[in-house]
C-alpha positions as CSV (number, residue, x, y, z in Angstrom):
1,X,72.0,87.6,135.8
2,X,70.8,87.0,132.7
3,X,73.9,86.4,129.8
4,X,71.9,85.5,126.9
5,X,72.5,88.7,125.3
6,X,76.0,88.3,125.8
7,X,76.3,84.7,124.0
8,X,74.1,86.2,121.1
9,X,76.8,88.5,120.9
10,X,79.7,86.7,121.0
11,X,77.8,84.3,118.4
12,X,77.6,87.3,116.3
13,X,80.8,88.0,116.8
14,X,82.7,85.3,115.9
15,X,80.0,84.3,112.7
16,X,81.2,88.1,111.9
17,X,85.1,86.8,111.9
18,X,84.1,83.7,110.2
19,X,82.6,85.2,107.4
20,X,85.6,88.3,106.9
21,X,87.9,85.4,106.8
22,X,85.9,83.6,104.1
23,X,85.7,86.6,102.3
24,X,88.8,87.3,102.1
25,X,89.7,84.0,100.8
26,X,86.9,83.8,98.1
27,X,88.0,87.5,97.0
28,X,91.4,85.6,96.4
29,X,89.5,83.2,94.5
30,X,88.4,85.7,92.5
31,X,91.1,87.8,92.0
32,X,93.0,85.1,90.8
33,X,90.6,84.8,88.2
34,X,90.9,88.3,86.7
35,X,94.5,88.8,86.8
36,X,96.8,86.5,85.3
37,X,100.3,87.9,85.6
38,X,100.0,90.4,88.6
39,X,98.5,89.6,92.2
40,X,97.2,91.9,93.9
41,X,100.1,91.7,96.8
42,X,101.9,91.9,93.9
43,X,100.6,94.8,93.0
44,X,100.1,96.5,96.1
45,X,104.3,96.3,96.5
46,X,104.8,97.7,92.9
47,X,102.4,100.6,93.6
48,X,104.1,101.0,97.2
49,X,107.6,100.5,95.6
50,X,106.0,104.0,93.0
51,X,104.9,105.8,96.3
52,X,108.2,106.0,98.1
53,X,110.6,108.5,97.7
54,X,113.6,107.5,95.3
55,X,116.0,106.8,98.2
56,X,113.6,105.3,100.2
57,X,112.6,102.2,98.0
58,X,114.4,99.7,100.2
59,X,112.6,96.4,101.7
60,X,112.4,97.4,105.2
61,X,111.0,100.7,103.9
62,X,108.6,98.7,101.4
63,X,107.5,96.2,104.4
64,X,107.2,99.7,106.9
65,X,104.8,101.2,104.1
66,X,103.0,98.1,103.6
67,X,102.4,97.3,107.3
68,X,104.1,93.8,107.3
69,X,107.8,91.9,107.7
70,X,110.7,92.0,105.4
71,X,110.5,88.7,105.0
72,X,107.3,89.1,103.4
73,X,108.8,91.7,101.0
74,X,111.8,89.4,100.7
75,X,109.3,86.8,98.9
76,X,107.7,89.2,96.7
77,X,110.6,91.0,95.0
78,X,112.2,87.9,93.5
79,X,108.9,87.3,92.2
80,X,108.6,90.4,90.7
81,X,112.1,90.2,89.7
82,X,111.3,87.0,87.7
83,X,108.4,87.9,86.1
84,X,110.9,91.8,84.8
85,X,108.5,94.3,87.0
86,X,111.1,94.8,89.8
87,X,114.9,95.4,89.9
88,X,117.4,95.9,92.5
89,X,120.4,98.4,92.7
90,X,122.7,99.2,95.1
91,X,122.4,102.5,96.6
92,X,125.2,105.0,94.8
93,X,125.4,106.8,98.2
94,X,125.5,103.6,100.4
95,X,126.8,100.6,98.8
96,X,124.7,98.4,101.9
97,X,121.7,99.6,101.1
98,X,119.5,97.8,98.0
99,X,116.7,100.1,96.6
100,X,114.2,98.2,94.7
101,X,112.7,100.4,91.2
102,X,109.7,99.1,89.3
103,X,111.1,98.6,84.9
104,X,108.8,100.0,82.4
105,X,107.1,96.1,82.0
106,X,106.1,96.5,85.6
107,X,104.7,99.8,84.7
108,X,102.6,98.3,81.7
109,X,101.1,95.1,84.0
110,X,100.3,97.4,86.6
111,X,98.3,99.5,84.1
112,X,96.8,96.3,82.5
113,X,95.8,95.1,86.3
114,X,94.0,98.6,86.9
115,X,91.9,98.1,83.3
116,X,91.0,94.8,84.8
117,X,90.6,95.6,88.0
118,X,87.5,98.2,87.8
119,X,85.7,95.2,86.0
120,X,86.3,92.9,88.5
121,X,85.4,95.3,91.1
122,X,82.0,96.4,89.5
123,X,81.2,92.6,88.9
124,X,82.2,92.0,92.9
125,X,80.6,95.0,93.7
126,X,77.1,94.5,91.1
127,X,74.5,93.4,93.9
128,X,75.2,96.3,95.9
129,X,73.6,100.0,96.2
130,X,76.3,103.1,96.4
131,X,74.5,103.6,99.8
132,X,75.4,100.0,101.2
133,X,78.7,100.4,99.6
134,X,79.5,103.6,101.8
135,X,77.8,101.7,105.1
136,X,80.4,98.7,104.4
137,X,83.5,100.8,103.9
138,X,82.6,102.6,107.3
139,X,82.1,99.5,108.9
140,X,84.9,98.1,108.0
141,X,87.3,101.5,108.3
142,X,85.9,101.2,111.9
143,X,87.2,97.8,112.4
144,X,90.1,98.4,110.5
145,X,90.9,101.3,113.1
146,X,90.2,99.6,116.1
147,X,92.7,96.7,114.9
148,X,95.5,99.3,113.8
149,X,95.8,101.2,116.9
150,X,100.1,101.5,116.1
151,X,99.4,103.1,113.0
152,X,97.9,106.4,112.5
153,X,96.6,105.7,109.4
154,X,93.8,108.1,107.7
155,X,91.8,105.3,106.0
156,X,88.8,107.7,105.4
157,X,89.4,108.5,101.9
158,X,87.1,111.4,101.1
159,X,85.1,111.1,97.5
Protein backbone atom coordinates (compact mmCIF):
# COMPACT_ATOMS: atom_id res chain seq x y z
CA UNK A 1 0.00 0.00 0.00
CA UNK A 2 1.01 3.04 -1.05
CA UNK A 3 1.07 5.96 2.12
CA UNK A 4 2.59 8.71 0.36
CA UNK A 5 -0.52 10.49 0.23
CA UNK A 6 -0.86 10.04 3.69
CA UNK A 7 2.66 11.64 4.83
CA UNK A 8 1.92 14.60 2.26
CA UNK A 9 -0.94 14.96 4.46
CA UNK A 10 0.19 14.79 7.67
CA UNK A 11 3.11 17.25 6.31
CA UNK A 12 0.38 19.51 5.48
CA UNK A 13 -1.08 19.14 8.44
CA UNK A 14 1.26 19.84 10.85
CA UNK A 15 2.98 22.91 8.44
CA UNK A 16 -0.92 24.05 8.71
CA UNK A 17 -0.50 24.03 12.85
CA UNK A 18 2.89 25.49 12.58
CA UNK A 19 1.91 28.34 10.77
CA UNK A 20 -1.70 29.08 12.97
CA UNK A 21 0.65 29.05 15.88
CA UNK A 22 3.04 31.60 14.29
CA UNK A 23 0.28 33.58 13.40
CA UNK A 24 -1.13 33.94 16.34
CA UNK A 25 2.08 35.03 17.89
CA UNK A 26 3.02 37.65 15.27
CA UNK A 27 -0.70 39.01 15.52
CA UNK A 28 0.39 39.50 19.24
CA UNK A 29 3.32 41.23 17.91
CA UNK A 30 1.25 43.38 16.26
CA UNK A 31 -1.39 44.04 18.36
CA UNK A 32 0.94 45.12 20.88
CA UNK A 33 1.90 47.64 18.54
CA UNK A 34 -1.44 49.39 18.08
CA UNK A 35 -2.76 49.37 21.49
CA UNK A 36 -0.85 50.72 24.24
CA UNK A 37 -3.07 50.59 27.29
CA UNK A 38 -5.59 47.75 26.55
CA UNK A 39 -4.75 44.12 25.24
CA UNK A 40 -6.86 42.54 23.46
CA UNK A 41 -7.52 39.72 26.30
CA UNK A 42 -7.84 42.68 28.00
CA UNK A 43 -10.32 43.68 26.13
CA UNK A 44 -12.11 40.70 25.28
CA UNK A 45 -12.83 40.41 29.41
CA UNK A 46 -14.09 44.14 29.60
CA UNK A 47 -16.45 43.51 26.55
CA UNK A 48 -17.48 40.01 28.15
CA UNK A 49 -17.66 41.60 31.66
CA UNK A 50 -20.51 44.44 29.36
CA UNK A 51 -22.20 41.25 27.87
CA UNK A 52 -23.26 39.57 31.05
CA UNK A 53 -26.24 40.19 32.85
CA UNK A 54 -25.71 42.52 35.99
CA UNK A 55 -25.77 39.64 38.54
CA UNK A 56 -23.94 37.47 36.51
CA UNK A 57 -20.53 39.45 36.18
CA UNK A 58 -18.68 37.11 38.49
CA UNK A 59 -15.20 35.42 37.54
CA UNK A 60 -16.33 31.92 37.15
CA UNK A 61 -19.16 33.46 35.02
CA UNK A 62 -16.46 35.77 33.06
CA UNK A 63 -14.05 32.62 32.54
CA UNK A 64 -17.59 30.30 31.55
CA UNK A 65 -18.29 33.12 28.79
CA UNK A 66 -14.85 33.41 27.72
CA UNK A 67 -14.16 29.64 27.42
CA UNK A 68 -11.14 29.46 29.86
CA UNK A 69 -10.14 28.95 33.81
CA UNK A 70 -10.75 31.32 36.64
CA UNK A 71 -7.42 31.54 37.17
CA UNK A 72 -7.00 33.05 33.96
CA UNK A 73 -9.68 35.68 34.85
CA UNK A 74 -8.11 35.84 38.30
CA UNK A 75 -4.92 37.50 36.39
CA UNK A 76 -6.71 39.81 34.35
CA UNK A 77 -8.99 41.61 36.70
CA UNK A 78 -6.22 42.98 38.95
CA UNK A 79 -4.86 44.13 35.89
CA UNK A 80 -7.70 45.89 34.85
CA UNK A 81 -8.20 46.92 38.33
CA UNK A 82 -4.72 48.67 38.29
CA UNK A 83 -4.83 50.30 35.20
CA UNK A 84 -9.10 51.92 36.78
CA UNK A 85 -11.17 49.85 33.96
CA UNK A 86 -12.40 47.10 36.33
CA UNK A 87 -13.87 47.15 39.93
CA UNK A 88 -15.06 44.60 42.25
CA UNK A 89 -18.19 44.65 44.63
CA UNK A 90 -19.65 42.35 46.68
CA UNK A 91 -22.90 41.06 45.73
CA UNK A 92 -25.81 43.05 47.86
CA UNK A 93 -27.90 39.79 47.70
CA UNK A 94 -24.89 37.38 48.47
CA UNK A 95 -22.18 38.86 50.36
CA UNK A 96 -19.78 35.53 48.90
CA UNK A 97 -20.22 36.36 45.64
CA UNK A 98 -17.78 39.35 43.87
CA UNK A 99 -19.34 40.85 40.65
CA UNK A 100 -16.76 42.54 38.62
CA UNK A 101 -18.35 46.14 36.62
CA UNK A 102 -16.26 47.86 34.07
CA UNK A 103 -15.74 52.24 35.44
CA UNK A 104 -16.45 54.84 32.92
CA UNK A 105 -12.30 54.88 32.16
CA UNK A 106 -12.65 51.30 31.06
CA UNK A 107 -15.51 52.45 28.99
CA UNK A 108 -13.42 55.26 27.23
CA UNK A 109 -10.14 52.75 26.53
CA UNK A 110 -12.41 50.23 25.25
CA UNK A 111 -13.79 52.88 22.77
CA UNK A 112 -10.22 54.26 22.00
CA UNK A 113 -9.09 50.36 21.32
CA UNK A 114 -12.16 49.94 18.84
CA UNK A 115 -10.93 53.42 16.86
CA UNK A 116 -7.67 51.74 16.74
CA UNK A 117 -8.57 48.56 16.14
CA UNK A 118 -10.34 48.91 12.55
CA UNK A 119 -6.90 50.42 11.48
CA UNK A 120 -5.03 47.75 12.57
CA UNK A 121 -7.37 45.31 11.14
CA UNK A 122 -7.52 46.97 7.60
CA UNK A 123 -3.60 47.23 7.69
CA UNK A 124 -3.59 43.30 8.84
CA UNK A 125 -6.19 42.69 6.58
CA UNK A 126 -4.75 45.17 3.31
CA UNK A 127 -3.32 42.17 1.03
CA UNK A 128 -6.45 40.39 1.04
CA UNK A 129 -9.69 40.36 -1.35
CA UNK A 130 -13.30 40.39 0.60
CA UNK A 131 -13.61 36.97 -1.30
CA UNK A 132 -10.41 35.40 0.38
CA UNK A 133 -11.43 37.13 3.49
CA UNK A 134 -14.90 35.09 3.63
CA UNK A 135 -12.90 31.68 2.40
CA UNK A 136 -10.50 32.21 5.55
CA UNK A 137 -13.18 32.92 8.13
CA UNK A 138 -14.93 29.68 6.91
CA UNK A 139 -11.97 27.86 7.12
CA UNK A 140 -11.11 28.66 10.16
CA UNK A 141 -15.00 28.68 11.76
CA UNK A 142 -14.62 25.01 10.43
CA UNK A 143 -11.68 24.32 12.43
CA UNK A 144 -12.81 26.28 15.13
CA UNK A 145 -15.93 23.89 15.35
CA UNK A 146 -14.33 20.75 14.98
CA UNK A 147 -11.96 21.85 18.13
CA UNK A 148 -15.10 23.21 20.19
CA UNK A 149 -17.17 20.20 20.10
CA UNK A 150 -18.42 21.16 24.27
CA UNK A 151 -19.60 24.30 23.15
CA UNK A 152 -22.42 24.99 21.03
CA UNK A 153 -21.23 28.02 19.88
CA UNK A 154 -22.85 29.87 16.57
CA UNK A 155 -19.50 31.31 15.28
CA UNK A 156 -21.18 31.96 11.76
CA UNK A 157 -21.87 35.58 12.20
CA UNK A 158 -24.08 36.47 9.26
CA UNK A 159 -23.06 40.06 7.46
Amino acid sequence: MDNTKEKRRLLLMRQIYSTLKSLAIELGKEDDKYFKDLTSRQYTVIETILCLPRGDKTMINIAKELGTTKQNINRLIPLLEKKGYALRSVSEENRRIVNIDVTEAGLCAMKEHAEISASFLADIFSGFSEREMESMRKLLVKLLKILDKENDLSYDISL
